[in-house]
C-alpha positions as CSV (number, residue, x, y, z in Angstrom):
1,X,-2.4,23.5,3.8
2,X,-3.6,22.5,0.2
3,X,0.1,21.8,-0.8
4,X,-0.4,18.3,0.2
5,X,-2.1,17.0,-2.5
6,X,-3.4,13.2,-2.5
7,X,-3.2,10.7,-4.8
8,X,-4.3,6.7,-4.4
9,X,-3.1,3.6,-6.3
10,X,-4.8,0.1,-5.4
11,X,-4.0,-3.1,-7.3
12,X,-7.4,-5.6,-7.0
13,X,-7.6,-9.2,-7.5
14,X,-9.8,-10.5,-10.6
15,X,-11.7,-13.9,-9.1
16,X,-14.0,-16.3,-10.2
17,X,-17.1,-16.4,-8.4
18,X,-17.5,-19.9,-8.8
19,X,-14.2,-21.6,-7.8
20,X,-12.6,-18.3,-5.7
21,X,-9.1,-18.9,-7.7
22,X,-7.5,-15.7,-9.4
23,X,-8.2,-15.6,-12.6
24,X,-7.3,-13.9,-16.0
25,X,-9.7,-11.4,-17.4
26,X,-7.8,-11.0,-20.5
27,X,-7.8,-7.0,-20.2
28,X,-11.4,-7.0,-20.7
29,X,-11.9,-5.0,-17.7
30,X,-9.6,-2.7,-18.3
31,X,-10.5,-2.1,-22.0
32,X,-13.9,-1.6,-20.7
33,X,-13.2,0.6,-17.4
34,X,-10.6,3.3,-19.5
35,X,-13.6,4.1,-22.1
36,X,-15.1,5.8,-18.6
37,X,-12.0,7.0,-16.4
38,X,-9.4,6.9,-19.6
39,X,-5.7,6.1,-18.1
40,X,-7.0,5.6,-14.2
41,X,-7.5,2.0,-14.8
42,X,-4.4,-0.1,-16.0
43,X,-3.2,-3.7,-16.6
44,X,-0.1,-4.9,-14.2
45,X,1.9,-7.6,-14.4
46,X,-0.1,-10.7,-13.6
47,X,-3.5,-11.0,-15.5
48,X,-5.4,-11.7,-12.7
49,X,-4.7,-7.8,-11.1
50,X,-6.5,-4.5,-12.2
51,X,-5.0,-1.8,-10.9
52,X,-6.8,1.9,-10.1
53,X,-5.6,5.3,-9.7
54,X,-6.9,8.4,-8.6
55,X,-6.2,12.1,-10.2
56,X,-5.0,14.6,-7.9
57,X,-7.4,15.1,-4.9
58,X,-7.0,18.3,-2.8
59,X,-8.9,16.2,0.6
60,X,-9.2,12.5,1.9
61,X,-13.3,13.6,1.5
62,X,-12.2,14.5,-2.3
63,X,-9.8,11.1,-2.9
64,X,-12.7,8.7,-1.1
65,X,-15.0,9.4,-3.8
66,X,-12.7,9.0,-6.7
67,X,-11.9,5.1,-4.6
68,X,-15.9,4.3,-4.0
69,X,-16.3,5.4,-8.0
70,X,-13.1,3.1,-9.6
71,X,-14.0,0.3,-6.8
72,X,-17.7,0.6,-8.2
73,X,-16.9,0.6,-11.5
74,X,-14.3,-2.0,-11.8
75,X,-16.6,-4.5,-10.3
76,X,-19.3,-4.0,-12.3
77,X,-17.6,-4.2,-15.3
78,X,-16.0,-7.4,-13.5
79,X,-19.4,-8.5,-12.8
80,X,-20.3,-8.0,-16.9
81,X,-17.0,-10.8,-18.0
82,X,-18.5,-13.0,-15.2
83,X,-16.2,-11.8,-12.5
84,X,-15.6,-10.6,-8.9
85,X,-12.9,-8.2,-7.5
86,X,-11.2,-8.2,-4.1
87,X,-9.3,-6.6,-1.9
88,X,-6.3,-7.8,0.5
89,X,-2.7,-8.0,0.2
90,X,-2.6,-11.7,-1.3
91,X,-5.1,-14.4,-2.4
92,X,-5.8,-17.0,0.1
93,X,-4.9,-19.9,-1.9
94,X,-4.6,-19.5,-5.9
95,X,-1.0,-20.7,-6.3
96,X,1.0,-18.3,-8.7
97,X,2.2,-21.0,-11.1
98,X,-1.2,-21.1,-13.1
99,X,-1.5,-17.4,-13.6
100,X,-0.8,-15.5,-16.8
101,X,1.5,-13.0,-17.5
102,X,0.3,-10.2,-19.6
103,X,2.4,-9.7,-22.4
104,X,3.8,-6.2,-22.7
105,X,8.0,-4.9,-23.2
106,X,8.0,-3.7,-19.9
107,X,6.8,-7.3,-17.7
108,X,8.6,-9.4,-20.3
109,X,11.6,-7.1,-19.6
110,X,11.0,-7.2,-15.8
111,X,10.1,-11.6,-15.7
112,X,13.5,-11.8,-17.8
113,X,15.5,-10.2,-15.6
114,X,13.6,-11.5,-12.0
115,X,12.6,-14.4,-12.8
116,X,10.7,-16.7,-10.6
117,X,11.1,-13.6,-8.3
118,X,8.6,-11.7,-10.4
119,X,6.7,-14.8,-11.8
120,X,5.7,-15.7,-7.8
121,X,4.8,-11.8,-7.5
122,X,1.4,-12.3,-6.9
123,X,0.9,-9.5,-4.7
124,X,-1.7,-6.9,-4.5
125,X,-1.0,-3.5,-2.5
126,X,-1.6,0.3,-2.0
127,X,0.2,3.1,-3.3
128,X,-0.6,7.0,-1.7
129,X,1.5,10.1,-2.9
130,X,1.1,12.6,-1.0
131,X,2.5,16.1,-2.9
132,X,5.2,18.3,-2.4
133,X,6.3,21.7,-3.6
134,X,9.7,20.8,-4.2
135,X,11.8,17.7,-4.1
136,X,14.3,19.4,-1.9
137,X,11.2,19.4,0.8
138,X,10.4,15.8,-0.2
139,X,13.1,14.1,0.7
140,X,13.5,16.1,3.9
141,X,9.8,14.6,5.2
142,X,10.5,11.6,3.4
143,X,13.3,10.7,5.6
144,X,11.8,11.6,8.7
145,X,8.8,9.8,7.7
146,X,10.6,6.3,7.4
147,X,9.8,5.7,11.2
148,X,6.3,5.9,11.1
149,X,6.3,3.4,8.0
150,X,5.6,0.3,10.4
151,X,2.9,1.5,13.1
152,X,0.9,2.3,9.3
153,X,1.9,-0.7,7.6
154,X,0.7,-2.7,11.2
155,X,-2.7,-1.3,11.0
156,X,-3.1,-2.0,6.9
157,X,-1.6,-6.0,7.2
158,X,-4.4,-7.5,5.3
159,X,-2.6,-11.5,4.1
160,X,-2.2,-13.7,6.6
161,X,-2.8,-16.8,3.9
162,X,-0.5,-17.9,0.8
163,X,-1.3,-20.8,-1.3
164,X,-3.9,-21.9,1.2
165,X,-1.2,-21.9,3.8
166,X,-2.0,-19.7,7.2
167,X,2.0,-17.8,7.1
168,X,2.1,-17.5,10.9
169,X,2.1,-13.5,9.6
170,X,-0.5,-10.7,9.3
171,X,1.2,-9.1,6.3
172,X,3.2,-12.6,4.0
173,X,3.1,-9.7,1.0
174,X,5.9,-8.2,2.2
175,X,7.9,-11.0,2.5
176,X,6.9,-12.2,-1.4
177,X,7.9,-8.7,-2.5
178,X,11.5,-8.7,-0.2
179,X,12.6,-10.9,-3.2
180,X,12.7,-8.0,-5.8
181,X,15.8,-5.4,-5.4
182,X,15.8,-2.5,-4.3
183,X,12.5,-2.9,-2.0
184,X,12.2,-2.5,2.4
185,X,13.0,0.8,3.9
186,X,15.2,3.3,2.3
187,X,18.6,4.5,3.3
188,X,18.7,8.4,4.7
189,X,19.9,10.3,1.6
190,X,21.3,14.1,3.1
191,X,19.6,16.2,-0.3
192,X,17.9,15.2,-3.1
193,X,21.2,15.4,-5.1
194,X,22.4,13.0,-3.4
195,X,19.3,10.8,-4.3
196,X,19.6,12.0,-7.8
197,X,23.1,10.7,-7.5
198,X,22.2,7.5,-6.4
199,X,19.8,6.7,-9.0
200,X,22.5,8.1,-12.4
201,X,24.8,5.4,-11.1
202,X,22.2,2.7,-11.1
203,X,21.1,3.7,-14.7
204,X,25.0,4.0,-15.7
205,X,26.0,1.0,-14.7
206,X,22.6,-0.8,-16.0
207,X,21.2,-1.8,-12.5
208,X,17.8,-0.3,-13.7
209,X,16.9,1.6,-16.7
210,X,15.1,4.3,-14.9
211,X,13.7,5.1,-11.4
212,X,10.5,3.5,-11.5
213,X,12.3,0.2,-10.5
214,X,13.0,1.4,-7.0
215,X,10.2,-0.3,-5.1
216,X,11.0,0.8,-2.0
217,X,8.6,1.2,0.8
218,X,8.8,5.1,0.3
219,X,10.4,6.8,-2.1
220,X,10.6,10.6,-3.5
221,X,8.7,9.6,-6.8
222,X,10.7,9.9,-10.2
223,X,8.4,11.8,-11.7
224,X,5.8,13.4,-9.7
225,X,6.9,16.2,-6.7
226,X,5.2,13.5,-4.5
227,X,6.4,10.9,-1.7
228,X,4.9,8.2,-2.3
229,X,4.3,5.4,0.3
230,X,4.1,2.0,-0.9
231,X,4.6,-0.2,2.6
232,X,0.7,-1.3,2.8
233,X,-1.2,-3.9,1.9
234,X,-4.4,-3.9,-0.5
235,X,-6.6,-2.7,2.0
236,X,-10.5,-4.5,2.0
237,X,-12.5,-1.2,3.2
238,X,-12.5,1.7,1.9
239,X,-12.7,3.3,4.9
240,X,-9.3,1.5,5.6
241,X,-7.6,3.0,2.6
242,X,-9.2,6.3,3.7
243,X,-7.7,6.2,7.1
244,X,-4.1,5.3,5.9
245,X,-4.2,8.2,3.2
246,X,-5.4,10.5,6.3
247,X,-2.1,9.2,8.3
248,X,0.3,9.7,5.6
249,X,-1.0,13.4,4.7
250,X,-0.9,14.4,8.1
251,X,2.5,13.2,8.8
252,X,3.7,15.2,6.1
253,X,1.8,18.2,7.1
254,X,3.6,18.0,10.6
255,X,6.4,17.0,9.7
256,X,6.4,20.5,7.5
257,X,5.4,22.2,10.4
258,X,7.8,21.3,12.8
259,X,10.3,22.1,9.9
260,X,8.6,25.9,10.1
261,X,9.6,25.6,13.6
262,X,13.3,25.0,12.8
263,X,12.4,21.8,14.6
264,X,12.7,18.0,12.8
265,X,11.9,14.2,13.7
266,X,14.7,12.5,14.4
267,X,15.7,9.6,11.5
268,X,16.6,6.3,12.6
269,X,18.5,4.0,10.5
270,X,17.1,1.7,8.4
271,X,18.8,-1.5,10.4
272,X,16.7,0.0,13.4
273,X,13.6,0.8,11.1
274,X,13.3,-3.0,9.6
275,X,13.4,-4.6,13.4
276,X,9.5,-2.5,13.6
277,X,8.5,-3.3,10.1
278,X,9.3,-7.3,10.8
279,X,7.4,-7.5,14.4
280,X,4.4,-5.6,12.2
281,X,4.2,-8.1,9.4
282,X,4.4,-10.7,11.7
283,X,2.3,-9.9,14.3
284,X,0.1,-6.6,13.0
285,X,-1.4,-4.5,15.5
286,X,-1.3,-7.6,18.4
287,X,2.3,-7.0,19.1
288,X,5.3,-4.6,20.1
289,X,7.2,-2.5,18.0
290,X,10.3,-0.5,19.7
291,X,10.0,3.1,20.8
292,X,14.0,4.2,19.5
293,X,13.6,7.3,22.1
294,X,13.0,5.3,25.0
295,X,14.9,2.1,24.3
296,X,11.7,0.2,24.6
297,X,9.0,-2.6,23.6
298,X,6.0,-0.6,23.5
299,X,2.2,-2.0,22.8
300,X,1.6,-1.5,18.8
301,X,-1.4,-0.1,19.9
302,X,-0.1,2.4,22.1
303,X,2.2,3.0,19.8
304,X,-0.6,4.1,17.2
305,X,-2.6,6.0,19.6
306,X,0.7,8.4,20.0
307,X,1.4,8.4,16.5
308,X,-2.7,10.2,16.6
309,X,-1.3,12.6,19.0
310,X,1.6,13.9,17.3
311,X,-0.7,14.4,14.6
312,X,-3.8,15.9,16.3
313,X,-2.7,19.5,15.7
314,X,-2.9,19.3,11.7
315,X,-5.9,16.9,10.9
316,X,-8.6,19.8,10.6
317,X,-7.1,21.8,9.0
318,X,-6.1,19.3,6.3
319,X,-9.8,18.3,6.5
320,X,-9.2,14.4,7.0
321,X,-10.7,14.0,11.2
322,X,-13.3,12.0,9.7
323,X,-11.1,9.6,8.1
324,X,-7.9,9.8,10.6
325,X,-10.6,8.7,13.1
326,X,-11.4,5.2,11.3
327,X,-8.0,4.4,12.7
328,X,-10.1,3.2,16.0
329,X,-12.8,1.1,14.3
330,X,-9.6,-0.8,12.8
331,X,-7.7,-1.1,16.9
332,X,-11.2,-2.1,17.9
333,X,-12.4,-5.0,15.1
334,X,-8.8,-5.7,14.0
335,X,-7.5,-5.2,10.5
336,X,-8.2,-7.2,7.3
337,X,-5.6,-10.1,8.4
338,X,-7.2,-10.6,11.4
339,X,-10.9,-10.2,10.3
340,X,-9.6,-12.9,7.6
341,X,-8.1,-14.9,9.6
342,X,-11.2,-14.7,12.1
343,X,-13.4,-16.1,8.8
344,X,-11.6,-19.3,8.6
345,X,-11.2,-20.0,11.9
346,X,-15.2,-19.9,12.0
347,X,-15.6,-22.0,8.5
348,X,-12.3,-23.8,8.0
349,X,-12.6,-22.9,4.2
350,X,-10.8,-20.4,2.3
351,X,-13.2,-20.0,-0.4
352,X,-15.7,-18.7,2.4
353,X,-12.6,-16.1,3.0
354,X,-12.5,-15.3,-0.3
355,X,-16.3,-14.4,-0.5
356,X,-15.8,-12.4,2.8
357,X,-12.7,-10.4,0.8
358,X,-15.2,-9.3,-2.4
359,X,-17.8,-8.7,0.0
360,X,-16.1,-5.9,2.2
361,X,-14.6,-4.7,-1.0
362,X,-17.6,-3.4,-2.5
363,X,-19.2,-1.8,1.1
364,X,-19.2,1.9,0.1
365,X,-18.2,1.5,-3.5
366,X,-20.5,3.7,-5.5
């Protein structure tokens, strides 16, 4: 099954060790990091975010090392301006109003056209592509694939806090990013014409200039023969990222398979789709998401332990049981929002989050 190739994006926030806030690092680190792994390491939008990328991994076991190594690296080149990286969705309390943009045609472009929507975008997330032979069979999975989007995105909510504000929700990324166009759950699109379609009359009627400004939570990429899922927050371990990689690759892979089978997932709607994905950035793991077959409020939890299940018959040979396995540790100790939210309610004091964050960012990095 090696036609499901892997590929990981993670967007880290640059901190100051001494007062916790974001902070601008002026490219340094990224300068520095692409003189060892060239283009893997980029600039984004705000200054205070490094972002990483992996090349194209073959196995979770292949893609974890490439995360350990740019996790590793970044922070010690962090650690060389002065500097500490961390991982989770959003900062606990920098406010977005102090932090640079970095200049380049493409943000200016982007905070011109967004405005305060992009200026407050101070939001840190993770990226996985999983790859495809064609894009015919990419946006048959991808559509199928929508309904699982939530019992992931539940297990990866990792920002609970917002300008030293506790949101009430386990994931308040997602509902910073809802501001942009174009972002949430996709529509079904019947063949990838029809996508293609979709996206010329956007570009001819100057909604976008290309494809890359479809942020949606999933999306048949514009121009890789990947899907790539975009619904989860930074993650703090990397056994976390690891685990969620595992999910998506396996999902495809059965998917695929039942597809051999002349046999497919059913889609649901997006309308039906967005009422999981709000109870799971609200309420993570701790709450109920609907089961659409049965008409039901099911336990998140049980939810997730079904979604393993429907799996099970395609993790080994894909390689990832290891990793698809984390996905207990994280039922069992809660996921980053609730292990952050656990920190303050023990301290009181976000900067003591904030040291918890780079702490569990670095455990495996190497």
């Amino acid at each position: 099954m090696n036609e499901f190739t892997l590929g990981i994006e993670e967007e880290y926030m640059v901190i100051d060790p001494v007062t916790r806030e974001l902070t601008s690092h002026e490219q340094k680190i990224v300068e520095a990091a692409q003189k060892i792994h060239k283009d893997q390491v980029k600039a984004e939008m705000h200054q205070a975010v490094v972002e990483v990328g992996t090349g194209i991994c073959r196995t979770t076991t292949e893609a974890r090392k490439e995360i350990a190594q740019l996790r590793y690296t970044v922070s010690q080149l962090a650690g060389e301006q002065g500097l500490r990286i961390g991982a989770a969705g959003t900062h606990p309390f920098s406010h977005w109003e102090k932090q640079l943009i970095t200049e380049h045609p493409r943000y200016n472009e982007i905070v011109n056209e967004l405005q305060e929507a992009a200026r407050s975008n101070l939001i840190f997330g993770l990226h996985v592509h999983v790859g495809f032979q064609s894009r015919e069979l990419a946006i048959h999975i991808a559509n199928q694939v929508r309904y699982f989007l939530p019992h992931v995105f539940a297990l990866s909510t990792n920002s609970p806090f917002w300008e030293a504000r506790n949101t009430g929700y386990k994931s308040f990324r997602t509902k910073i990013f809802d501001k942009f166009p174009r972002t949430g759950i996709p529509d079904i699109f019947n063949s990838i014409e029809d996508y293609d379609n979709y996206v010329k009359l956007l570009i001819k009627t100057n909604c976008m200039d290309n494809a890359k400004k479809i942020w949606w939570d999933i999306r048949v990429h514009p121009f890789f023969d990947t899907v790539e899922f975009r619904i989860c927050d930074c993650p703090m371990l990397i056994d976390e990222t690891m685990a969620f990689t595992a999910l998506f690759q396996a999902l495809c892979a059965k998917l695929y398979k039942l597809r051999l089978q002349n046999m497919k997932f059913i889609s649901y709607s997006r309308a039906l789709i967005n009422e999981n994905k709000w109870r799971a950035a609200r309420y993570g793991i701790d709450g109920n998401l609907i089961d659409f077959g049965k008409e039901m409020e099911i336990n998140c939890r049980n939810l997730i332990l079904e979604l393993l299940d429907f799996v099970d018959d395609v993790v080994d040979d894909l390689g990832c049981r290891d990793d698809i396995n984390y996905v207990h540790k994280i039922l069992e100790h809660g996921t980053g929002a609730d292990r952050q939210l656990a920190v303050y309610q023990q301290t009181g004091n976000f900067e003591a989050v904030v040291d918890y964050i780079t702490t569990q960012t670095l455990i495996g990095a190497k």
